[in-house]
DSSP file (Angstrom, degrees, kcal/mol; ACC not computed):
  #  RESIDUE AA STRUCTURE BP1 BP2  ACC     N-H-->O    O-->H-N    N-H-->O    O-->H-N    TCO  KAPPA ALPHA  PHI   PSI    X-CA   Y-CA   Z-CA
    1    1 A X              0   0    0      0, 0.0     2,-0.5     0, 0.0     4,-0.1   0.000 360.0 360.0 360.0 139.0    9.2    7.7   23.5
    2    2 A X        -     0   0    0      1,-0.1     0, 0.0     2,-0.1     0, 0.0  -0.925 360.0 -11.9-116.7 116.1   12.0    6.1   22.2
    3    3 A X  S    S+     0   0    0     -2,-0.5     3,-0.2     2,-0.1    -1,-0.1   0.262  94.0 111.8  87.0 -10.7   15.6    7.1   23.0
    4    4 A X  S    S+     0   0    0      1,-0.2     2,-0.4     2,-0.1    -2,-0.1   0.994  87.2   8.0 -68.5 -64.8   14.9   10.5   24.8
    5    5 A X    >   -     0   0    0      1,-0.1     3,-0.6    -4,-0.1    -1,-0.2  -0.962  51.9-175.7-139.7 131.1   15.9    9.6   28.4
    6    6 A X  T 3  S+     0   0    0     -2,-0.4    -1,-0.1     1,-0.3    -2,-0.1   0.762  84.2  63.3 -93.5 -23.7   17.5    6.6   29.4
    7    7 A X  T 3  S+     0   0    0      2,-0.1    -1,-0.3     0, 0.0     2,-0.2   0.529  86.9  93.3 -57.6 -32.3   17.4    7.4   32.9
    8    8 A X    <   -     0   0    0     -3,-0.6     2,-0.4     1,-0.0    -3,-0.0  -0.607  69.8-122.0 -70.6 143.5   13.7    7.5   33.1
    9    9 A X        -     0   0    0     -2,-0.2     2,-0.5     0, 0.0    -2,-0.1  -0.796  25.1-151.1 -16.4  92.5   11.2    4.8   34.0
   10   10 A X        -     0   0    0     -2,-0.4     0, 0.0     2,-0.0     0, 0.0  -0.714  17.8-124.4-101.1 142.2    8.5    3.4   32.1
   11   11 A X        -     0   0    0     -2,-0.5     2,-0.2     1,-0.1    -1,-0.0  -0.220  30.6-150.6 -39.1 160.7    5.0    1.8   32.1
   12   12 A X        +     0   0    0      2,-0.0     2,-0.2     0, 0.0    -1,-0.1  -0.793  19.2 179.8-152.1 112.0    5.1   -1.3   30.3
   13   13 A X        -     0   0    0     -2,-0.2     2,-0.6     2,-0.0    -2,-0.0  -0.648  14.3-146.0-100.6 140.0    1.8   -2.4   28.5
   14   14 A X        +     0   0    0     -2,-0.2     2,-0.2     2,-0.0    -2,-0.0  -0.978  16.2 174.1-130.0 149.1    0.8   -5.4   26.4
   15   15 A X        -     0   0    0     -2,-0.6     2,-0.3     2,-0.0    -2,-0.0  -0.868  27.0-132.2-118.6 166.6   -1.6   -5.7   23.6
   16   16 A X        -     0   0    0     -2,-0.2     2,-0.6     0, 0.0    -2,-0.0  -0.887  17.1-152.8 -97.6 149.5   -2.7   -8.5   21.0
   17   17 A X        -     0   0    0     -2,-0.3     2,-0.1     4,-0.1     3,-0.1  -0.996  21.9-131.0-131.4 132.7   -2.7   -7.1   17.7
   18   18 A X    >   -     0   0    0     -2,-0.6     3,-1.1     1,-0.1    70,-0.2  -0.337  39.4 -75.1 -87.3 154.4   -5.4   -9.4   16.0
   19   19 A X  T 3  S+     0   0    0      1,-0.2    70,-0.2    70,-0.1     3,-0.1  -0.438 116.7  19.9 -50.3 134.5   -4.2  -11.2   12.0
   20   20 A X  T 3  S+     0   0    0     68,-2.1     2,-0.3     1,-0.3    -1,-0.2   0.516 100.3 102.2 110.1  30.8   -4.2   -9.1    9.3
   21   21 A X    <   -     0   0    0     -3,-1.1    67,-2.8    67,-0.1     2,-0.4  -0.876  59.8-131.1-134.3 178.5   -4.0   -5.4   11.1
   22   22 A X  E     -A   87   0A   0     -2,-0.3     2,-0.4    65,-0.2    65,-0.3  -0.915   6.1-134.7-133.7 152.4   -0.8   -3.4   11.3
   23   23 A X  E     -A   86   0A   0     63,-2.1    63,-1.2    -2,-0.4     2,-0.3  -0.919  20.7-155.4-115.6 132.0    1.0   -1.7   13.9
   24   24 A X  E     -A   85   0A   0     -2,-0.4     2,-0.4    61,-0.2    61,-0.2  -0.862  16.0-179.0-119.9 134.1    2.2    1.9   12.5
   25   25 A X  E     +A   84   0A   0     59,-0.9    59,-1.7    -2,-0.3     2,-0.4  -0.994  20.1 126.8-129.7 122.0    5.4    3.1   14.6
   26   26 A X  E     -A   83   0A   0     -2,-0.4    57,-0.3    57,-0.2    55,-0.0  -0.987  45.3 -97.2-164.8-156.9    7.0    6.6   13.8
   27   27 A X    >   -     0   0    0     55,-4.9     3,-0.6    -2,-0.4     5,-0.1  -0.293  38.6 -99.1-103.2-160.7    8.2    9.9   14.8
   28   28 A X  G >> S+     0   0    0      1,-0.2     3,-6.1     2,-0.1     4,-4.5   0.925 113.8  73.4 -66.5 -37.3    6.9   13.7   14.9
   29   29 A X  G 34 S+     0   0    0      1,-0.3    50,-0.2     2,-0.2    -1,-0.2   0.709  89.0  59.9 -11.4 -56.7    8.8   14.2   11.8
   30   30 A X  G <4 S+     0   0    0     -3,-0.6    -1,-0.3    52,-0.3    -2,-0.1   0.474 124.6   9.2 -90.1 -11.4    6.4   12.4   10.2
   31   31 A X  T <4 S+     0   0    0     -3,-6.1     2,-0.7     1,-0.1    -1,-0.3   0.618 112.1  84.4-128.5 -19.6    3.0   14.5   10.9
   32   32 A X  S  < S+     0   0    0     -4,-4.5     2,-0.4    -5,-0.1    47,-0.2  -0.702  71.9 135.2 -77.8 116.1    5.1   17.8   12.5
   33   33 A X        -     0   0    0     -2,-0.7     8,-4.4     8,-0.3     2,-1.2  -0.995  66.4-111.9-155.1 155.9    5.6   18.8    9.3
   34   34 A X  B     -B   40   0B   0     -2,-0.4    39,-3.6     6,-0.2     6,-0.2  -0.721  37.6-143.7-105.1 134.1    5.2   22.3    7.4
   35   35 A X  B >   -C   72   0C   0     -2,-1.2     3,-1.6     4,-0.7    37,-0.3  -0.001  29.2 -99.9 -73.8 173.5    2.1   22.4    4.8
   36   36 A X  T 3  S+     0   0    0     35,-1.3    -1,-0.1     1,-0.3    36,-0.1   0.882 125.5  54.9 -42.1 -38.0    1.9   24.1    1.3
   37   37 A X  T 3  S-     0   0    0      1,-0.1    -1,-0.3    36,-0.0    35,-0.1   0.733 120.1-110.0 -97.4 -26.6   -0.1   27.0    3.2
   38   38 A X  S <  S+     0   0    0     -3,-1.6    -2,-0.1     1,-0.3    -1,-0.1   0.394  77.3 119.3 101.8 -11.8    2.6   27.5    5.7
   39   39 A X        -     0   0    0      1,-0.1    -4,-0.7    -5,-0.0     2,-0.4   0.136  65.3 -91.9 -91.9-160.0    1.0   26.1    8.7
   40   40 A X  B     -B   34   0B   0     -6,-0.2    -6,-0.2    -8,-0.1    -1,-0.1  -0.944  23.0-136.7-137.8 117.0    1.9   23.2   10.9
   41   41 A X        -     0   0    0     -8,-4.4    -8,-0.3    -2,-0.4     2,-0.3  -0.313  28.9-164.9 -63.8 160.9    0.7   19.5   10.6
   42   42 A X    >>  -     0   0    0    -10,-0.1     3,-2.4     1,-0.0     4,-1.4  -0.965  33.2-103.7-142.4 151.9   -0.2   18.3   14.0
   43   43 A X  H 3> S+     0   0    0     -2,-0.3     4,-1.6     1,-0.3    -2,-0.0   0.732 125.1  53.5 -36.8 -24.6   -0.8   14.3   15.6
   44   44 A X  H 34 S+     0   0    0      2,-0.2    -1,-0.3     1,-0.2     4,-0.2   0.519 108.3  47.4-119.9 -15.3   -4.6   15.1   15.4
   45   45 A X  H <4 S+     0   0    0     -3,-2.4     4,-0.2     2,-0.1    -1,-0.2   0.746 115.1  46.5 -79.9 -41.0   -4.3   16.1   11.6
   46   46 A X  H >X S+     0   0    0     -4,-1.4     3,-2.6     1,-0.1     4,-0.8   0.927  89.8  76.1 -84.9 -33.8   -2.3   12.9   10.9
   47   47 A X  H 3X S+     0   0    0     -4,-1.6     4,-0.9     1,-0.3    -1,-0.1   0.831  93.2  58.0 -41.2 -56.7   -4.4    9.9   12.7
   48   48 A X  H >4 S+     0   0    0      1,-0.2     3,-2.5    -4,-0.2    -1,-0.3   0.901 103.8  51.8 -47.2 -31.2   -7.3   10.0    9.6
   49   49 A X  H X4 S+     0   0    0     -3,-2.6     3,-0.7     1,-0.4    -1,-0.2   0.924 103.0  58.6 -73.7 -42.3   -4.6    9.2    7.0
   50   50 A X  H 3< S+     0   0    0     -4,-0.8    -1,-0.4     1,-0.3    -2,-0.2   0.487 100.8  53.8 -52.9   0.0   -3.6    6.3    9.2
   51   51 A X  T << S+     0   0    0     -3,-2.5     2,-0.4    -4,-0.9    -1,-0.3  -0.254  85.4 124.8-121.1  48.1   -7.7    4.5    9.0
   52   52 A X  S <  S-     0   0    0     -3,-0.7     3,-0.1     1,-0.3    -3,-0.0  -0.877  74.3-115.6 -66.9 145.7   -7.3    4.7    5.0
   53   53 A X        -     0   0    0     -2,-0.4    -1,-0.3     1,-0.1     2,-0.0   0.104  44.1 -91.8 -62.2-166.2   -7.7    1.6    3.5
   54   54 A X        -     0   0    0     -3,-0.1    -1,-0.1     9,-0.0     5,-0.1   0.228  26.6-138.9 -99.2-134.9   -4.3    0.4    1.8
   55   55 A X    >   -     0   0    0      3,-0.2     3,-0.7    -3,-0.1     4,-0.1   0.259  36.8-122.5-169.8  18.9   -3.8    1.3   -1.7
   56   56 A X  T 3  S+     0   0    0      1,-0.3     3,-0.1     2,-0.0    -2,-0.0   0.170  84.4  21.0 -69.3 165.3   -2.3   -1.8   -3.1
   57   57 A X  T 3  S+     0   0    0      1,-0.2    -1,-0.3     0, 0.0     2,-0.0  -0.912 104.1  87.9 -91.5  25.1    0.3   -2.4   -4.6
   58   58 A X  S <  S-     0   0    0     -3,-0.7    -3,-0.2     1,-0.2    -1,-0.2  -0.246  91.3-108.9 -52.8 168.4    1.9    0.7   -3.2
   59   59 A X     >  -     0   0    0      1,-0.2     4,-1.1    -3,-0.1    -1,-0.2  -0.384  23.7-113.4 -97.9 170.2    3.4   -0.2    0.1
   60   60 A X  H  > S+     0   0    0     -2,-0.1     4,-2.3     2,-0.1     5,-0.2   0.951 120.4  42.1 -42.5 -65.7    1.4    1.3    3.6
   61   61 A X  H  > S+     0   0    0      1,-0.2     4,-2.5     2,-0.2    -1,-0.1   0.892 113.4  54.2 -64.0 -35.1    4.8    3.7    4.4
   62   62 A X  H  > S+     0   0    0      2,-0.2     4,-6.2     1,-0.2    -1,-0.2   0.976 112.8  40.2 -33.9 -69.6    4.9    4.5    0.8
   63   63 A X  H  X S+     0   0    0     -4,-1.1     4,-2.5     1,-0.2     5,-0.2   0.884 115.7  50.3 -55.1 -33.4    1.2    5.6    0.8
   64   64 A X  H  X S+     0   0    0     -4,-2.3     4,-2.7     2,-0.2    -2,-0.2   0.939 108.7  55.4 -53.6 -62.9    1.7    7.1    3.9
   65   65 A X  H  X S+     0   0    0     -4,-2.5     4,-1.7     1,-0.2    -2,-0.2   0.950 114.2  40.5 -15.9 -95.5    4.9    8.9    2.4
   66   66 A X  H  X S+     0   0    0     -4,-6.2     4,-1.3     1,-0.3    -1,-0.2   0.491 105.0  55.2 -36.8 -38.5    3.2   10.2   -0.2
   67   67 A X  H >X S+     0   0    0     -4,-2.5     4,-2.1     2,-0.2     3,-1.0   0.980 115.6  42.7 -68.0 -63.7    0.2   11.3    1.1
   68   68 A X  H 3X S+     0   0    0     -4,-2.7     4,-1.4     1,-0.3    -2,-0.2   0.847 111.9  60.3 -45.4 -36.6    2.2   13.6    4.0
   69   69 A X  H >< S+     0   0    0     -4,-1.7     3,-0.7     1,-0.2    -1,-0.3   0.958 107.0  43.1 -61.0 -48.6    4.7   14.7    1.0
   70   70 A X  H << S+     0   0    0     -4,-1.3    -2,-0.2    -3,-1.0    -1,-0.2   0.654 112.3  52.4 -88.1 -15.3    1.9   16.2   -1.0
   71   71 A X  H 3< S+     0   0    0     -4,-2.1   -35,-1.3    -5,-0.1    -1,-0.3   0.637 102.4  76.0 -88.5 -16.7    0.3   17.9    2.1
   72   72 A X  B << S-C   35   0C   0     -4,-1.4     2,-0.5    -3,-0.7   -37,-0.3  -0.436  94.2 -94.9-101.0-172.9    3.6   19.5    3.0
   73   73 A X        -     0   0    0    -39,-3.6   -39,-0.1   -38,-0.1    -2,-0.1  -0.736  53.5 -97.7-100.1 136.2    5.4   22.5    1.4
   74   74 A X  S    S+     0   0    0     -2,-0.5     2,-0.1    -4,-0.1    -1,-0.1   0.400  90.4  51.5 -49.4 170.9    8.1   21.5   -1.3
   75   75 A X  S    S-     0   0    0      2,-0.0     0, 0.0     0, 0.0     0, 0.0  -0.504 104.1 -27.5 115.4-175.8   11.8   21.2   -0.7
   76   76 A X        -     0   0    0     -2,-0.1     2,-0.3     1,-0.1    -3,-0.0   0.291  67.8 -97.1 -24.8 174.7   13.1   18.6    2.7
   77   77 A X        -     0   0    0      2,-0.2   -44,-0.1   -44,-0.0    -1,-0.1  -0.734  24.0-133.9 -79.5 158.0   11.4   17.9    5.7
   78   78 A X  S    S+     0   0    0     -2,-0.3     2,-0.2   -49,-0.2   -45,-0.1   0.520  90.6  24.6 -88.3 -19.7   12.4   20.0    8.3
   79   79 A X  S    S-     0   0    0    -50,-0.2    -2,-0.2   -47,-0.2     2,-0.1  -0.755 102.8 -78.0-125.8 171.2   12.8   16.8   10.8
   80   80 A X        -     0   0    0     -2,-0.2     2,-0.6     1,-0.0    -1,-0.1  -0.438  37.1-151.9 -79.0 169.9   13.3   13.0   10.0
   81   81 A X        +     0   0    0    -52,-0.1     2,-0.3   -51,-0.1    -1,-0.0  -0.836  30.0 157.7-153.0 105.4   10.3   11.3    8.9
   82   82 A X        +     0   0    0     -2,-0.6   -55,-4.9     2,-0.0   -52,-0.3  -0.994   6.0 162.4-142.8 154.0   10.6    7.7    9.9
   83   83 A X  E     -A   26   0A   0     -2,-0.3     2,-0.4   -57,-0.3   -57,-0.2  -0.964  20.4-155.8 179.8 138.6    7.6    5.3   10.3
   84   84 A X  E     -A   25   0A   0    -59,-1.7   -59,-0.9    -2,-0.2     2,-0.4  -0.971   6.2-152.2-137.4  96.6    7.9    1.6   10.4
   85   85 A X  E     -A   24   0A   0     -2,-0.4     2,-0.2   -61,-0.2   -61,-0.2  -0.780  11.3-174.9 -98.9 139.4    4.8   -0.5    9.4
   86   86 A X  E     -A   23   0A   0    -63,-1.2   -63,-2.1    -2,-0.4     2,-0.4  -0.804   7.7-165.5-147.3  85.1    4.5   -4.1   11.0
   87   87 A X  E     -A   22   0A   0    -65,-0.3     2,-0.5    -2,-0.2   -65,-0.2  -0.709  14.4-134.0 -86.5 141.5    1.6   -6.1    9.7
   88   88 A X              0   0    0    -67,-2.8   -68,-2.1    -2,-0.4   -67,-0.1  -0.553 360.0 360.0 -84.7 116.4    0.5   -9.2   11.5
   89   89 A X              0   0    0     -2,-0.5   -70,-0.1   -70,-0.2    -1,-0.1   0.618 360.0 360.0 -59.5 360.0   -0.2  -12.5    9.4
């Protein structure tokens, strides 16, 4: 969690993130979201959209964008919806 309590203590973990894969960073915004239907997107809803192939030439976060815009219900998001793609050469 990023920015919630500065006062807290964290683990601190490393990975390798192997050439040519991407590291997806964002918030709840970005899957908490409310759908056409009325319901509520949830982490466990968004994960498949993240193992889609890319889409080129649309960008990742674009596709990403898009896809979550057209699963929610029209108008704002109700939160921020920020997500930060970092691909590895």
């Amino acid at each position: 969690m990023i920015g919630v309590d500065s006062e807290s203590a964290y683990e601190v973990h490393r990975s390798t993130i192997p050439a040519g894969h991407s590291l997806h960073l964002f918030s709840d915004g970005v899957f908490e979201i409310v759908t056409a239907d009325g319901g509520r997107g949830t982490l466990t809803d968004f994960l498949p959209l993240l193992m889609q192939p890319a889409n080129p030439p649309t960008t990742e976060p674009e596709r990403i964008y898009q896809s979550i815009r057209a699963m929610a219900r029209s108008g704002p998001f109700d939160d921020d919806f920020s997500l930060l793609v970092l691909t590895f050469p």
